[in-house]
C-alpha positions in Angstrom: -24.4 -15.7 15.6 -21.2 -14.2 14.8 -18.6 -15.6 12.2 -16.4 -18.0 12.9 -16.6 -22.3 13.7 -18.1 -23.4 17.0 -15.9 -24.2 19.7 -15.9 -27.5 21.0 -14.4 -25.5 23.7 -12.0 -22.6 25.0 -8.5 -24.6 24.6 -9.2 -24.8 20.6 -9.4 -20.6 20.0 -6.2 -19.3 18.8 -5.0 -16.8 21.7 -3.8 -13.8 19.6 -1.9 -11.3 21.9 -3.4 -7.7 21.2 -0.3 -5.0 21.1 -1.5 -1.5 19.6 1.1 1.4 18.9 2.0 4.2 21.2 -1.4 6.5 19.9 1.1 9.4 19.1 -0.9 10.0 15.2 -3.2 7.9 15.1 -5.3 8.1 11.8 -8.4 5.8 12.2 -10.2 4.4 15.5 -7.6 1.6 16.5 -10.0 -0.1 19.1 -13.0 -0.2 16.5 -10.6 -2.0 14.5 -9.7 -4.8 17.4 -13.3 -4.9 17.6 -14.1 -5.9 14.4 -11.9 -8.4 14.3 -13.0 -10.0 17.6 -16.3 -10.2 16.0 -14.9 -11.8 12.8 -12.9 -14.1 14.2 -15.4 -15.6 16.6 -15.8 -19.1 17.9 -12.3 -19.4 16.4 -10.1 -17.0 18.4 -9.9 -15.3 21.5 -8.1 -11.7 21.6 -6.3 -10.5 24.7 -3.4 -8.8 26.2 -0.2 -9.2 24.8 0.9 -9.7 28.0 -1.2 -12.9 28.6 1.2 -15.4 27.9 1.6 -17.9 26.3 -0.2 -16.5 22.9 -0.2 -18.3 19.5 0.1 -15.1 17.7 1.0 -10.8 18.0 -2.0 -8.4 16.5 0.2 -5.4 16.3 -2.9 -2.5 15.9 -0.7 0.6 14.5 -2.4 4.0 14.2 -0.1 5.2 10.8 1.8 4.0 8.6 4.7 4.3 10.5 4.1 1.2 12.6 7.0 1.8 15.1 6.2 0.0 17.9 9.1 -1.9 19.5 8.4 -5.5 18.6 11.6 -7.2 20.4 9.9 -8.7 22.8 7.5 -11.2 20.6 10.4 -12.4 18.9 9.8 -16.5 17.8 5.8 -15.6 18.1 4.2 -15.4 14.9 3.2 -11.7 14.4 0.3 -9.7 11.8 0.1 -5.7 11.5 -2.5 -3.4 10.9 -1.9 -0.5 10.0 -5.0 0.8 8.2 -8.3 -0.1 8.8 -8.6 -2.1 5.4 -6.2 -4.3 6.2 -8.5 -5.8 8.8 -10.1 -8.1 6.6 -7.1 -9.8 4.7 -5.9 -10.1 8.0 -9.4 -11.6 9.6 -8.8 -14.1 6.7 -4.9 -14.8 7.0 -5.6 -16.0 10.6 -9.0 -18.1 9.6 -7.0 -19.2 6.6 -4.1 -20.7 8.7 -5.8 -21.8 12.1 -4.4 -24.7 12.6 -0.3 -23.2 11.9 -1.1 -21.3 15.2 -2.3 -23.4 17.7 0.5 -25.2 19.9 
């Protein structure tokens, strides 16, 4: 079994709205990064689209350090950044560490 609680069922995950950057210098494998923290954050959060709404949090998934995408759009929607794949995770363990902040 993977990390994470057990759900007593779908509506308790925390929806987290997946946004990666453009992919114009990408320095590491952005989607192996999304996929590791889909595994970590099992049974306690679902990752999907940003453009499934409503989300209880943005994953913004940069490729550099840059991290330039246009964020505008999220604005009042609690929002994490990766940028490197280290960051993944502190920010596995942010989200675990304040579950309950995010759910509506």
């Amino acid at each position: 079994m993977k990390k994470g609680r057990l759900p007593g069922s779908w509506r308790d995950l925390i929806k987290i709205g997946l946004k990666y950057c453009g992919g114009c210098n990408p320095l590491y494998d952005r989607k192996a990064v999304a996929d590791l923290l889909a595994d970590e954050l099992a049974g306690l959060a679902e990752i999907v689209s940003y453009q499934q709404r409503p989300m209880d949090l943005i994953l913004v998934i940069s490729g550099c350090p840059s991290a330039c995408p246009d964020l505008a759009e999220f604005a009042g929607i609690p929002l994490i950044r990766v940028c490197r794949p280290e960051d993944a995770a502190a920010v596995a363990a942010e989200i675990a560490a304040a579950e309950n902040s995010f759910k509506k």
